[in-house]
Backbone of each chain as ProteinMPNN parsed JSONL, in Angstrom:
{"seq_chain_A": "XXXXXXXXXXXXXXXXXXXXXXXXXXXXXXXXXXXXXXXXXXXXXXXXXXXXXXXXXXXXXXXXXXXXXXXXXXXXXXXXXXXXXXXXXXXXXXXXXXXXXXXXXXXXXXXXXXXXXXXXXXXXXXXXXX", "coords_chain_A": {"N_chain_A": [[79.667, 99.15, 77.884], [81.154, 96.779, 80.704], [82.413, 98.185, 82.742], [81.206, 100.746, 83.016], [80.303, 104.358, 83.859], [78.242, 105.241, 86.208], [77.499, 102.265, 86.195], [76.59, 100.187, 89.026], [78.312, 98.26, 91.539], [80.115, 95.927, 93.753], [82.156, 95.512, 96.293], [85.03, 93.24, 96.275], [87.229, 92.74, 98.168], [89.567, 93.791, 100.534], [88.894, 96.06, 103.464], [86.322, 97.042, 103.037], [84.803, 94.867, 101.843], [82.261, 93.311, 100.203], [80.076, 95.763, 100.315], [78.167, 97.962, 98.587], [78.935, 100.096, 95.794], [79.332, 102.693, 93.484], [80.383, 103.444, 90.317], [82.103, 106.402, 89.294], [84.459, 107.476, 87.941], [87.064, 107.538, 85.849], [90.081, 106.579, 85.316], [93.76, 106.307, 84.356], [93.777, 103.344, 83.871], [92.275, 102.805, 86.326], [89.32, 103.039, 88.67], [87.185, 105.387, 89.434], [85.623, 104.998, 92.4], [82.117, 105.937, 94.706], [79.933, 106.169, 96.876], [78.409, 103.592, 99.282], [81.129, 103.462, 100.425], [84.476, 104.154, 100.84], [85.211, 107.778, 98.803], [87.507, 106.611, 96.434], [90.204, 105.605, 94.48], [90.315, 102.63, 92.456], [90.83, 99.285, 91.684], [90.173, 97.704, 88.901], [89.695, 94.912, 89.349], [89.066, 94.311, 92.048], [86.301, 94.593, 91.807], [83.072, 93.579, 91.588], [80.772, 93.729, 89.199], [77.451, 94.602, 89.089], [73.811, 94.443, 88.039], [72.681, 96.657, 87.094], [72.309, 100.257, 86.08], [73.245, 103.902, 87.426], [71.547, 106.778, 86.296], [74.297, 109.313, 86.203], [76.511, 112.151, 86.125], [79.391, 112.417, 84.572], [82.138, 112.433, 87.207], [80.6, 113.01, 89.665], [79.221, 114.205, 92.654], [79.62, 112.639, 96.017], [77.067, 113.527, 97.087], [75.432, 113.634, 95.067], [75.553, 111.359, 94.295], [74.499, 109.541, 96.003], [71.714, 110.038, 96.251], [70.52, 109.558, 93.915], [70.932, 106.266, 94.64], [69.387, 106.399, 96.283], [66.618, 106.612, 94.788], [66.954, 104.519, 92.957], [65.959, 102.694, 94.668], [68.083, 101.688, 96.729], [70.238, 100.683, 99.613], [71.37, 102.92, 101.477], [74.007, 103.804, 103.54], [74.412, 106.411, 105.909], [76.976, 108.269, 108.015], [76.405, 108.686, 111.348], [76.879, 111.203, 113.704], [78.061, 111.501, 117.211], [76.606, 113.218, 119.736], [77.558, 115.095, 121.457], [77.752, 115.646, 124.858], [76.722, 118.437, 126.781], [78.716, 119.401, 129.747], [78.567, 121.462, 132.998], [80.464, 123.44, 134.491], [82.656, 123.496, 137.607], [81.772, 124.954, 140.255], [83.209, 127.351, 142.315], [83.394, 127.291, 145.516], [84.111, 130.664, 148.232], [85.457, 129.878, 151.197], [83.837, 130.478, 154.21], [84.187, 132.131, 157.415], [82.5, 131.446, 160.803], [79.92, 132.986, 161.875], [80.644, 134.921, 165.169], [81.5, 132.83, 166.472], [84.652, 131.681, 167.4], [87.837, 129.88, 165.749], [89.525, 128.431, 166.761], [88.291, 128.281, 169.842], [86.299, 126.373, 168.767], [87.459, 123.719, 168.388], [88.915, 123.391, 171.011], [86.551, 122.709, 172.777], [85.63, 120.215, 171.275], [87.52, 118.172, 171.603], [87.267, 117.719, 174.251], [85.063, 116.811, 174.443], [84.687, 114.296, 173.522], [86.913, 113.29, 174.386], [86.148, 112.506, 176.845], [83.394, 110.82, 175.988], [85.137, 108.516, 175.461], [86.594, 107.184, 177.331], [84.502, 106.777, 179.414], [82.697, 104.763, 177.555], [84.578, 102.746, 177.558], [85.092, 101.738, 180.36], [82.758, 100.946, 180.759], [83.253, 98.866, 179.026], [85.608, 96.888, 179.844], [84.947, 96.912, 182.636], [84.034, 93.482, 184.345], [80.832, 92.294, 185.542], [79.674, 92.149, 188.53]], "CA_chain_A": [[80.842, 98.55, 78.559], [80.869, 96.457, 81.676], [82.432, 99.473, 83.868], [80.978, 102.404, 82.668], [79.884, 105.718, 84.653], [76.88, 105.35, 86.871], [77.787, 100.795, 87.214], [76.093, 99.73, 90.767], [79.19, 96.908, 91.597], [80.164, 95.752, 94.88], [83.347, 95.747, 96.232], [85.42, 91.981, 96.87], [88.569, 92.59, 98.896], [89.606, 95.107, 101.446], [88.442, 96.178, 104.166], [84.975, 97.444, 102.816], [84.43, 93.823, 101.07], [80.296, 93.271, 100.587], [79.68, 97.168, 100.331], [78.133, 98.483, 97.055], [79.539, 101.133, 95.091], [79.264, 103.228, 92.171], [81.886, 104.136, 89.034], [81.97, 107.893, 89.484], [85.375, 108.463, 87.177], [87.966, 106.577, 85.469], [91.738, 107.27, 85.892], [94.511, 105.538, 84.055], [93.157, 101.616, 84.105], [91.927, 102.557, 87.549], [88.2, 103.447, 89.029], [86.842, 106.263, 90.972], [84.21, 104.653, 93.032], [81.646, 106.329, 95.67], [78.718, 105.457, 97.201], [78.796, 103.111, 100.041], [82.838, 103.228, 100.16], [85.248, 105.919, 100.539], [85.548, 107.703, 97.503], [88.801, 106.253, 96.144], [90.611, 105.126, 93.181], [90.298, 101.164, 92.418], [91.147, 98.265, 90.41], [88.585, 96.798, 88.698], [90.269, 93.116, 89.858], [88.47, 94.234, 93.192], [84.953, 95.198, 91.828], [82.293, 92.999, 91.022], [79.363, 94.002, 88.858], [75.911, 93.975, 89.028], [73.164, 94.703, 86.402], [72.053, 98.01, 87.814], [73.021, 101.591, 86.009], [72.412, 105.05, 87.615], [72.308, 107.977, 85.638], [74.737, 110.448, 87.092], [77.237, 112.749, 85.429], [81.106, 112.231, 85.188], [82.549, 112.714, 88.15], [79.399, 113.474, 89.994], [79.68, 114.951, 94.212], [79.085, 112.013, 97.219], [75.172, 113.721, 97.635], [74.522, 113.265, 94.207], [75.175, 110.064, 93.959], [73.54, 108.826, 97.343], [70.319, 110.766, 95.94], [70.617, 108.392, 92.843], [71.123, 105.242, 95.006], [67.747, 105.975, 96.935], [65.87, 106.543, 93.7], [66.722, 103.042, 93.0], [65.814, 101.695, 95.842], [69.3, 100.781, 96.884], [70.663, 100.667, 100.782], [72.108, 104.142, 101.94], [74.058, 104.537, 105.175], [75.105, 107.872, 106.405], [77.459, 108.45, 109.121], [75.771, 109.782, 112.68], [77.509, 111.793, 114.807], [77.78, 111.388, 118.266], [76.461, 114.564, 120.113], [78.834, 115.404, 122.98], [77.081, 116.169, 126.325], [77.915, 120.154, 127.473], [78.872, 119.083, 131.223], [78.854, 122.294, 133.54], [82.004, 123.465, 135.015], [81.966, 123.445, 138.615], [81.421, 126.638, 140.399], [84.123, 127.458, 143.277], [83.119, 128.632, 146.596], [84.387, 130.675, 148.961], [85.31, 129.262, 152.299], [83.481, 132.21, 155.308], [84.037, 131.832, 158.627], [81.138, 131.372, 161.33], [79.607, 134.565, 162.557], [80.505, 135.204, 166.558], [82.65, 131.717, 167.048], [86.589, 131.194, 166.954], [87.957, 128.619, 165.471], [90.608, 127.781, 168.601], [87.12, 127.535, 170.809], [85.424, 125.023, 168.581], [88.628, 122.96, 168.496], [88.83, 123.015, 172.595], [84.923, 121.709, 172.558], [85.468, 119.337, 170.469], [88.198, 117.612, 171.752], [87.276, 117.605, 175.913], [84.021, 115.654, 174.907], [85.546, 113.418, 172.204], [87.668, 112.465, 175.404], [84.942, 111.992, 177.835], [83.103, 109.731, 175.553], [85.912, 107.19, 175.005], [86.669, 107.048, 179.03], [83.461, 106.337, 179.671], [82.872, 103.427, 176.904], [85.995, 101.957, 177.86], [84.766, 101.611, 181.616], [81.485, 99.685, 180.248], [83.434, 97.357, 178.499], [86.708, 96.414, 180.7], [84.528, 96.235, 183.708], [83.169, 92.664, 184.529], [79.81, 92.738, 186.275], [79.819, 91.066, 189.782]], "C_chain_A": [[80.461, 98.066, 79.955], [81.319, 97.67, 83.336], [82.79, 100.529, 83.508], [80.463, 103.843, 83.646], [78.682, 105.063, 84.52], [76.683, 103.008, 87.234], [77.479, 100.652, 88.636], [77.497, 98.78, 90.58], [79.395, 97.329, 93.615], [81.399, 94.96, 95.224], [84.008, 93.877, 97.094], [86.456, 91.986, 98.173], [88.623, 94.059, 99.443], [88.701, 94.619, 102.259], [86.664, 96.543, 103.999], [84.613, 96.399, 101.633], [82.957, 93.676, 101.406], [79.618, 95.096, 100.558], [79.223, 97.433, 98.565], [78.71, 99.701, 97.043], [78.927, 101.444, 93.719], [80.079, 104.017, 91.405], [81.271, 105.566, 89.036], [83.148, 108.267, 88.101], [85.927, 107.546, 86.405], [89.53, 107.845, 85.427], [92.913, 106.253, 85.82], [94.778, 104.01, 84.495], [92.624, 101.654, 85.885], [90.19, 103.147, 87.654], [88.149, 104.289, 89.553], [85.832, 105.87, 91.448], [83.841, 105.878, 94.26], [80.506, 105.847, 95.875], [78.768, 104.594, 98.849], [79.835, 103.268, 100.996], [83.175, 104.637, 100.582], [85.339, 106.177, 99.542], [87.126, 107.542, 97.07], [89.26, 105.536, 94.314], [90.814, 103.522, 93.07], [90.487, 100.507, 91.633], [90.195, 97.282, 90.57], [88.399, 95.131, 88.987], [89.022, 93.22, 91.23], [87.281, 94.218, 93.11], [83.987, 93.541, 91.214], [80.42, 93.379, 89.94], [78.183, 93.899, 88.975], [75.315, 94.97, 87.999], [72.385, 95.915, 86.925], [72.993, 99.446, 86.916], [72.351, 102.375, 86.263], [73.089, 105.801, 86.167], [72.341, 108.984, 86.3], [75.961, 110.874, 85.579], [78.457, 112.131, 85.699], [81.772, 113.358, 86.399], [81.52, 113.806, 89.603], [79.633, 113.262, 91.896], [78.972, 113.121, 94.952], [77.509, 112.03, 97.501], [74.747, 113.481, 96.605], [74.326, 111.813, 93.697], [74.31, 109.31, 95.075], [71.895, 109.057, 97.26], [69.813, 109.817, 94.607], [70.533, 107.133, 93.151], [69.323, 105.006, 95.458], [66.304, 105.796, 96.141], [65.824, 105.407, 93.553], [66.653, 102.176, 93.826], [66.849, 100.806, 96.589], [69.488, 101.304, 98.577], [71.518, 102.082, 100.822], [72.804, 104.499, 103.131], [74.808, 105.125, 105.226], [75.326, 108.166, 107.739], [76.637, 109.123, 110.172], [76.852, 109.897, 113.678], [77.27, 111.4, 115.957], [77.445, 112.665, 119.043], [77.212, 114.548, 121.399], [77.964, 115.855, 123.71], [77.983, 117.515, 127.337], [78.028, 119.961, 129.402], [78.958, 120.494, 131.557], [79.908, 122.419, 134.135], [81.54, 123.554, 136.649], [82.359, 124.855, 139.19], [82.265, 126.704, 141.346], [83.333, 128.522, 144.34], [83.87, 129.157, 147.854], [84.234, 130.482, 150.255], [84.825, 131.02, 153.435], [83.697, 131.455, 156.757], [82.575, 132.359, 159.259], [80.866, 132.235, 161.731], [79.988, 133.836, 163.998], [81.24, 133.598, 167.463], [83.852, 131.674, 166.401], [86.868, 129.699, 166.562], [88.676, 128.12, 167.005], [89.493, 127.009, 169.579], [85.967, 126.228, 170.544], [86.265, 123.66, 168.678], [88.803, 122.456, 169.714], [87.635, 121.638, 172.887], [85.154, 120.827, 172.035], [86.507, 117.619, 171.207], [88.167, 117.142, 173.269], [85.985, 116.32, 175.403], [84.296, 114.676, 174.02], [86.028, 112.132, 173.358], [86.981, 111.448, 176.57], [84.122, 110.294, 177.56], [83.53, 108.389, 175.42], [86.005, 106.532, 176.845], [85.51, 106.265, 179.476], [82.777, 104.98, 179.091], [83.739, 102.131, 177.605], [85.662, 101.477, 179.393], [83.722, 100.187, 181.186], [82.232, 99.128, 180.328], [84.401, 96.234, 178.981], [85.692, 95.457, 181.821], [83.462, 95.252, 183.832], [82.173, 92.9, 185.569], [79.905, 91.703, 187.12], [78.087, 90.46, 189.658]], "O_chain_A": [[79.576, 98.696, 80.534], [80.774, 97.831, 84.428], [83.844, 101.164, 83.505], [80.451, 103.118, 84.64], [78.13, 104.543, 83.55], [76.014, 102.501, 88.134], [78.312, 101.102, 89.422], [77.791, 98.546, 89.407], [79.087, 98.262, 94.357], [81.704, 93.932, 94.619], [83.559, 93.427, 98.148], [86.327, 91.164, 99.08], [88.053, 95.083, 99.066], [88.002, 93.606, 102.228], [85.885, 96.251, 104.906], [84.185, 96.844, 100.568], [82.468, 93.845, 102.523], [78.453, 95.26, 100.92], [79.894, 97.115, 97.583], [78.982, 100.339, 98.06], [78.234, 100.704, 93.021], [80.455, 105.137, 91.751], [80.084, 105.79, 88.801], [82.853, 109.165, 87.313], [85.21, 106.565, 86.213], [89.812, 109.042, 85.474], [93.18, 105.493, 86.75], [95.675, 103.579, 85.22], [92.615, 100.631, 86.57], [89.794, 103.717, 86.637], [89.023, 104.4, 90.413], [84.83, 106.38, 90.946], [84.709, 106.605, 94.742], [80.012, 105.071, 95.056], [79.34, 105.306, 99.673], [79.614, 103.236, 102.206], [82.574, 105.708, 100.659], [85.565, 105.227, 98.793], [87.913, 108.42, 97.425], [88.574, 105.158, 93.364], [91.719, 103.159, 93.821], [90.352, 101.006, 90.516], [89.68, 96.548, 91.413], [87.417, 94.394, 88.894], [88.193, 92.322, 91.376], [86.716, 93.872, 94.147], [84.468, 92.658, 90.505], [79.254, 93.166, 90.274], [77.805, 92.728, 88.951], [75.853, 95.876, 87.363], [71.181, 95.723, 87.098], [74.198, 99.598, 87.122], [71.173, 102.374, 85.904], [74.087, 105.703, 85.453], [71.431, 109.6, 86.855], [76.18, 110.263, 84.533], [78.699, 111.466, 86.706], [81.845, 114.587, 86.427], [81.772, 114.867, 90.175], [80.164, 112.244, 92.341], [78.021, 112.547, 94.422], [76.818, 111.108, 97.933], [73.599, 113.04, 96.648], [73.442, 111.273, 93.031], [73.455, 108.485, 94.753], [71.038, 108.489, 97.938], [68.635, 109.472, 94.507], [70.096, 106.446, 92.227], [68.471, 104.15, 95.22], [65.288, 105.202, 96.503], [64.776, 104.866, 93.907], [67.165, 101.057, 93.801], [66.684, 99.648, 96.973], [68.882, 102.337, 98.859], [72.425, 102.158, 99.993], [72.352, 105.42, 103.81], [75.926, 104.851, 104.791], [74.435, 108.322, 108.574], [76.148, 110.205, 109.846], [77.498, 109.035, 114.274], [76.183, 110.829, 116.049], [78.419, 113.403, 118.894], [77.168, 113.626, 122.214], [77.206, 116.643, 123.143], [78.988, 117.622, 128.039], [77.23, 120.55, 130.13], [79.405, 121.144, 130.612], [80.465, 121.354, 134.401], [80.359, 123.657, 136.979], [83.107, 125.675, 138.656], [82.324, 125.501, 141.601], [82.909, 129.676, 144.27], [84.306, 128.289, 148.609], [83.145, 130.765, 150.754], [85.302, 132.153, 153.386], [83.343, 130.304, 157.011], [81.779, 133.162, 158.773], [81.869, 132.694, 162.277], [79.81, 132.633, 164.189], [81.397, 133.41, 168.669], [84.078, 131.639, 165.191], [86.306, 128.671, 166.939], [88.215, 127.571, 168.006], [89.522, 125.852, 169.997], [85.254, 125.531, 171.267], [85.717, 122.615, 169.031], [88.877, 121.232, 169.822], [87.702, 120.424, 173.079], [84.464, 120.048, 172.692], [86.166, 116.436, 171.219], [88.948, 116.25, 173.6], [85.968, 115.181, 175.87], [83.236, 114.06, 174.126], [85.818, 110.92, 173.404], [87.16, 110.297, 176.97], [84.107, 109.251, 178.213], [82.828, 107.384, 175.303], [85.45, 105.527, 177.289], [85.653, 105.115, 179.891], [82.334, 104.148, 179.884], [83.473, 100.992, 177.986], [86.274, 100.42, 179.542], [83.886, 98.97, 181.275], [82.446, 98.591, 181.415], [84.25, 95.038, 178.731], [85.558, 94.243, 181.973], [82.288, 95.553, 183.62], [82.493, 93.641, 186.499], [80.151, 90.551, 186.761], [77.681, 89.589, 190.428]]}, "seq_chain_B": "XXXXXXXXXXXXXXXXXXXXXXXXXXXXXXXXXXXXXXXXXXXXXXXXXXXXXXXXXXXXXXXXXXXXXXXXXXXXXXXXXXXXXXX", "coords_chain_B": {"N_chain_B": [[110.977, 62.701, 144.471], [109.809, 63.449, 140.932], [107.127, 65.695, 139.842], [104.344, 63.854, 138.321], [102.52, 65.371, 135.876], [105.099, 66.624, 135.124], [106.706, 65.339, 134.073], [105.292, 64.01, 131.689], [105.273, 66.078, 129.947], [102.819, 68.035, 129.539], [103.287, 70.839, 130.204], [104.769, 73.635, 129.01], [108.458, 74.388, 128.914], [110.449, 76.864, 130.082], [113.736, 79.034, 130.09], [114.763, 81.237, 132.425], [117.495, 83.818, 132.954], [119.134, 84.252, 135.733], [120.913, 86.438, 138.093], [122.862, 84.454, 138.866], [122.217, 82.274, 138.645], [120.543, 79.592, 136.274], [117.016, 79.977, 136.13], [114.647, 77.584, 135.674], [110.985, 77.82, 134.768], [107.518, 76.599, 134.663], [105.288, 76.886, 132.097], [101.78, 77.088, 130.353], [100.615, 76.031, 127.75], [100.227, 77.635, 124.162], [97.434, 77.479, 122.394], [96.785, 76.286, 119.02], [97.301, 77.556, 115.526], [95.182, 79.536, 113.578], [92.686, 78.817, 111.468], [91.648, 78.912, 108.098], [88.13, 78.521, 107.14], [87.195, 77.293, 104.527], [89.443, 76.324, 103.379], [91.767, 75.658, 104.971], [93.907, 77.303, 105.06], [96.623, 79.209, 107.127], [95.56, 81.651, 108.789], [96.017, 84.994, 108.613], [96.624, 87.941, 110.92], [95.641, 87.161, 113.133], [95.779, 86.28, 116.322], [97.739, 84.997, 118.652], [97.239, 84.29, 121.87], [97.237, 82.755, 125.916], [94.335, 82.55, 127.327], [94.135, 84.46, 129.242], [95.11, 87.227, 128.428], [93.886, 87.284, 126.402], [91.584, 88.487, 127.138], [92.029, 90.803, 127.732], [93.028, 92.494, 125.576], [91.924, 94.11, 122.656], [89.099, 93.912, 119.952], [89.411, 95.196, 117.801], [91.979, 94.029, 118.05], [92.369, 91.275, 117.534], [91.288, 90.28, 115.065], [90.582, 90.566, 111.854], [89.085, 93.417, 110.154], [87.613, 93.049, 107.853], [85.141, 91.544, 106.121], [83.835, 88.386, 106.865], [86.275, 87.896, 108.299], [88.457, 86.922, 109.978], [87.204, 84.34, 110.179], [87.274, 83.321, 107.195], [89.833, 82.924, 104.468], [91.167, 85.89, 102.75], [91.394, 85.146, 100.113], [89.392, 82.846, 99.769], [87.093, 84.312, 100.388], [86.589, 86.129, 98.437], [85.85, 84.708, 96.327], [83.272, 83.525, 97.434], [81.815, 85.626, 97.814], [81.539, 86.482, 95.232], [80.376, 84.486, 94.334], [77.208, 84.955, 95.709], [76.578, 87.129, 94.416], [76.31, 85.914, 91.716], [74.577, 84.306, 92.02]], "CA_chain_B": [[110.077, 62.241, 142.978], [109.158, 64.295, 140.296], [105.558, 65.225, 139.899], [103.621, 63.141, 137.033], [102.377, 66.365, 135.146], [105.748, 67.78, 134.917], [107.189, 64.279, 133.371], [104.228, 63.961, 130.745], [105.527, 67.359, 128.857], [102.155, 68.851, 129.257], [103.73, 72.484, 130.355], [106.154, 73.888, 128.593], [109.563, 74.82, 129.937], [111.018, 78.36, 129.781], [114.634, 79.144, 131.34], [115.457, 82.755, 132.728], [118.47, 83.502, 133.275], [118.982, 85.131, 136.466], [122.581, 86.711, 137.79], [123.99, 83.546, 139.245], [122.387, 80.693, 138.398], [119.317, 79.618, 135.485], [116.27, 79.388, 136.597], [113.954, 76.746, 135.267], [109.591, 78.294, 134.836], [107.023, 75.927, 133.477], [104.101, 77.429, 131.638], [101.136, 76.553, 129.821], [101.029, 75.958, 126.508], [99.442, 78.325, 123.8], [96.12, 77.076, 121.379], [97.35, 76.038, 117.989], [96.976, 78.689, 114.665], [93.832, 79.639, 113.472], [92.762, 78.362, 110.262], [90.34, 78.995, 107.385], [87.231, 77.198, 107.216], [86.857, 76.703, 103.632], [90.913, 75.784, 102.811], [92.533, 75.315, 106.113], [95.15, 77.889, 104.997], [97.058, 79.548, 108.248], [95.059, 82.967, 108.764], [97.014, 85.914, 108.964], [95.914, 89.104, 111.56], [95.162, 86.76, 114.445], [97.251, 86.074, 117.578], [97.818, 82.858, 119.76], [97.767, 83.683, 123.373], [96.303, 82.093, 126.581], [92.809, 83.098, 127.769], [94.317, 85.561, 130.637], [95.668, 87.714, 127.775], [93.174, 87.483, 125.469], [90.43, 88.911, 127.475], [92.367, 91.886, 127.808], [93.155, 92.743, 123.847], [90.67, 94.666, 122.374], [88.747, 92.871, 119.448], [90.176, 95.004, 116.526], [93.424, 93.632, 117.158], [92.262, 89.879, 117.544], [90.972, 89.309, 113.499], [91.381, 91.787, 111.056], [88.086, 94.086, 110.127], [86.631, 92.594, 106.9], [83.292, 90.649, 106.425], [84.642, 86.916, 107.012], [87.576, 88.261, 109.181], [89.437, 85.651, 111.712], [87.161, 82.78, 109.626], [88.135, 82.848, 105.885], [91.551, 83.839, 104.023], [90.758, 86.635, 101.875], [90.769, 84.93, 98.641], [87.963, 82.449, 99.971], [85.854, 85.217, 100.753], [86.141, 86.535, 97.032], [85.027, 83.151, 95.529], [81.936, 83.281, 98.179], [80.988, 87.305, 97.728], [80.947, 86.332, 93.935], [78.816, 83.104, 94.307], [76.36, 85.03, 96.511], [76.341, 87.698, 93.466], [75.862, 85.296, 90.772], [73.587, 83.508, 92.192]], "C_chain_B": [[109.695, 63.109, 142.437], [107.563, 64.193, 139.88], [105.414, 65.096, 138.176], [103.094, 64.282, 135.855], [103.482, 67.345, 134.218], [106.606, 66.669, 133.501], [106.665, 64.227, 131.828], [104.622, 65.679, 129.805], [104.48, 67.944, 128.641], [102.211, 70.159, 129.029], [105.283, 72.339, 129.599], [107.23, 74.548, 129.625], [110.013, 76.019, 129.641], [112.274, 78.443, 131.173], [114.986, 80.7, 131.349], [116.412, 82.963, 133.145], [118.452, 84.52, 134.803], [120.821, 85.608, 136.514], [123.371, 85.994, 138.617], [123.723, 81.796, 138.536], [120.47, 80.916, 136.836], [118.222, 79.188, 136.344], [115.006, 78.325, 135.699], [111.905, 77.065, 135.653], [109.083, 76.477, 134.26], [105.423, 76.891, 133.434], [103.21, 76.512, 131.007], [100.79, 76.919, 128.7], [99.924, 76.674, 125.445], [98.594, 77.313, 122.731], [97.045, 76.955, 119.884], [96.751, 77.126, 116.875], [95.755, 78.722, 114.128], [93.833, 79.383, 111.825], [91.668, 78.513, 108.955], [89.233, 78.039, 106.978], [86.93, 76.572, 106.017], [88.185, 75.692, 102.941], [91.62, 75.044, 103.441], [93.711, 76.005, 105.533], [95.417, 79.074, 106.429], [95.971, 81.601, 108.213], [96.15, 83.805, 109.304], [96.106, 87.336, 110.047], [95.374, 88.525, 112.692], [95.727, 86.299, 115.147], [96.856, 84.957, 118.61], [98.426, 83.727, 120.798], [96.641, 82.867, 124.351], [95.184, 83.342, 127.017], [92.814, 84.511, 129.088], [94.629, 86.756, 129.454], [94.376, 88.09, 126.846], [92.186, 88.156, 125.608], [90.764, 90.284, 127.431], [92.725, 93.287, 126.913], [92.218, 93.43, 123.864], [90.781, 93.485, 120.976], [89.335, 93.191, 117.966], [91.132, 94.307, 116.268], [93.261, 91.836, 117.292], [92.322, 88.872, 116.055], [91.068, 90.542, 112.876], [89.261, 92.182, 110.366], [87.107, 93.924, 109.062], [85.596, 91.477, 106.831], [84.096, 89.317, 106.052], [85.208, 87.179, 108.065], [87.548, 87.489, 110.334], [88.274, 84.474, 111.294], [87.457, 82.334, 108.25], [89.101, 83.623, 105.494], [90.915, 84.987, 102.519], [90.278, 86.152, 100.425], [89.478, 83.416, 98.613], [87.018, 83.646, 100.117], [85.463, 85.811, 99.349], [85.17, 85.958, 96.271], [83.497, 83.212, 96.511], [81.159, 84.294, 97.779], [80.761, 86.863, 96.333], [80.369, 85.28, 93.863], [77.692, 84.012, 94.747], [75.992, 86.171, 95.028], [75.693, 87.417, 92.71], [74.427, 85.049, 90.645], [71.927, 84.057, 91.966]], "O_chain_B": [[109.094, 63.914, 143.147], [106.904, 63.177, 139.66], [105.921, 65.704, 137.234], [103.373, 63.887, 134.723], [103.303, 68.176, 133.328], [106.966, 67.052, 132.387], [107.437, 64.371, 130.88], [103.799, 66.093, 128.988], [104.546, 68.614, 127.61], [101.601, 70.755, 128.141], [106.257, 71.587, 129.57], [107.016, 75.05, 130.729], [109.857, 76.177, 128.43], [112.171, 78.196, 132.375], [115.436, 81.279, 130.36], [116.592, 82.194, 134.089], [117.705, 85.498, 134.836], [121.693, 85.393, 135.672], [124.382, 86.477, 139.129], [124.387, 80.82, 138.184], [119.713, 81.863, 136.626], [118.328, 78.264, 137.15], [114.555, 79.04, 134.805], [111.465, 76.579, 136.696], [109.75, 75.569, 133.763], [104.738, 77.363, 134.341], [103.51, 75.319, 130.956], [100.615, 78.12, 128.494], [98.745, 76.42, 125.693], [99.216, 76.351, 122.28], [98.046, 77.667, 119.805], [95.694, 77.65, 117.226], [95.155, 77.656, 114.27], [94.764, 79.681, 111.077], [90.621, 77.929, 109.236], [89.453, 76.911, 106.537], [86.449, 75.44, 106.076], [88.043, 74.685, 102.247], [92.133, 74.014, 103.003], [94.693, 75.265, 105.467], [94.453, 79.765, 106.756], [96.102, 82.447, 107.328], [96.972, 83.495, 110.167], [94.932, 87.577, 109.764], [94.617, 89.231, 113.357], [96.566, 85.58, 114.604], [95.876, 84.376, 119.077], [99.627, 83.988, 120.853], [95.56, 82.435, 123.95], [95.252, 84.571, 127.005], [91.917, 85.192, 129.585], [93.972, 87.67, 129.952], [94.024, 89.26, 126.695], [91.629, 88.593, 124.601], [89.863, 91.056, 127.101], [92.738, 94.48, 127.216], [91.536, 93.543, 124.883], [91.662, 92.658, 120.744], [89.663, 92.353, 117.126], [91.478, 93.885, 115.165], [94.296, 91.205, 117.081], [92.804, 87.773, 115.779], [91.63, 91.503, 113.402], [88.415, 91.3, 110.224], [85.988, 94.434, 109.124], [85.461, 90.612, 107.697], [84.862, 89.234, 105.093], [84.663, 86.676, 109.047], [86.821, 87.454, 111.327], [88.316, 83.522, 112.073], [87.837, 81.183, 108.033], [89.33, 84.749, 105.936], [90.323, 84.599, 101.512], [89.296, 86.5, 99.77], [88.852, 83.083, 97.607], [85.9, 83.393, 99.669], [84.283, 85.991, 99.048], [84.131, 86.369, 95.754], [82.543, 82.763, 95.876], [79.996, 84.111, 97.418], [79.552, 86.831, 96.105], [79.579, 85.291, 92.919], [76.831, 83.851, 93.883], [74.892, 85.89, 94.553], [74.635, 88.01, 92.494], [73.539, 85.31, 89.834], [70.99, 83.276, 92.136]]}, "name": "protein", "num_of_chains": 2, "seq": "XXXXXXXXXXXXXXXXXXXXXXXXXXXXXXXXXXXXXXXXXXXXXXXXXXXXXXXXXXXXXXXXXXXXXXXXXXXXXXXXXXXXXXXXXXXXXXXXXXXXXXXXXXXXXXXXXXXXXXXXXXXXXXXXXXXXXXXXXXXXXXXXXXXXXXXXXXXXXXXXXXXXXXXXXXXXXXXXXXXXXXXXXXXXXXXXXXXXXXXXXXXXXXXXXXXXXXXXX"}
């Protein structure tokens, strides 16, 4: 028969049009294909034949048929994962104050010569040179 | 005087209504439907806007995901996958 168990065909319509396949089952005027494809149930309107038969059992697992495909030298591609990258968490540290200085006194310091500096700029740049 | 571009019906017109009076836009006009190359029948799964829009889409939703997709209509692509079979 033209679509018997273990048929290479290759699928017309849909989304997985140009993909080979292989008759795994049958199921009231419908197909079970796998191979290529998702395994799913199909109408043979969609399939196209080719002159290729494996021999596999009825209703034979996804690995055994892909193990059958490579025997005959047929195209195999199998999904790859993407490996996720384990990022580190970040580590929390606690804030210490400075040995033997206050905060209040670095705050003072900070702010007298802050002042100084600008005063002094500001002189440069106002005053024209005779 | 009205300007020469607006006369010539290049841009299209669009009116909004606002809450006293209409207001009167003009835009620019979208690309005509996309078509199959072996039939010229209207493709379905592909969208007419302008080029500001389009860049922004992603590409699944532009043509639809099968081998041909956004250049022949499904049942050209049958007649081709089974020539290339035959053959």
């Amino acid at each position: 028969m033209l679509f018997d168990i273990g048929r290479v065909c290759m699928k017309i319509s849909g989304r997985e049009a140009g993909k080979t396949c292989v008759i795994v089952d049958k199921k009231n005027n419908f197909l079970i294909i796998d191979g290529n494809v998702k395994r799913r149930a199909c109408n043979p309107k969609h399939l196209e034949p080719l002159d290729i038969v494996l021999k596999i059992k009825k209703g034979a697992t996804t690995s055994e048929v892909k193990s059958a495909m490579k025997k005959e030298k047929l195209e195999v591609k199998d999904k790859k994962k993407k490996e996720k990258k384990k990022l580190e968490k970040p580590v929390k540290k606690r804030k210490t104050k400075k040995s033997g200085v206050n905060k209040k006194e670095e705050k003072s310091t900070q702010k007298k010569t802050s002042k100084k500096s600008t005063r002094k700029n500001d002189k440069k740049t106002t005053k024209p040179k005779k | 005087m009205t300007q020469k571009h607006i006369i010539s019906r290049k841009l299209r017109r669009v009116f909004i209504k606002g809450p006293k009076k209409v207001k009167m836009v003009f835009k620019k006009r979208k690309h005509s439907k996309q078509k199959c190359g072996n039939c010229g029948k209207h493709l379905g799964g592909t969208i007419r806007e302008r080029p500001y829009k389009m860049r922004t889409t992603a590409k699944t939703k532009k043509r639809p995901t099968r081998k041909f997709g956004g250049v022949l209509c499904p049942e050209c692509t049958k007649k081709e996958l089974k020539k290339r079979i035959r053959s």
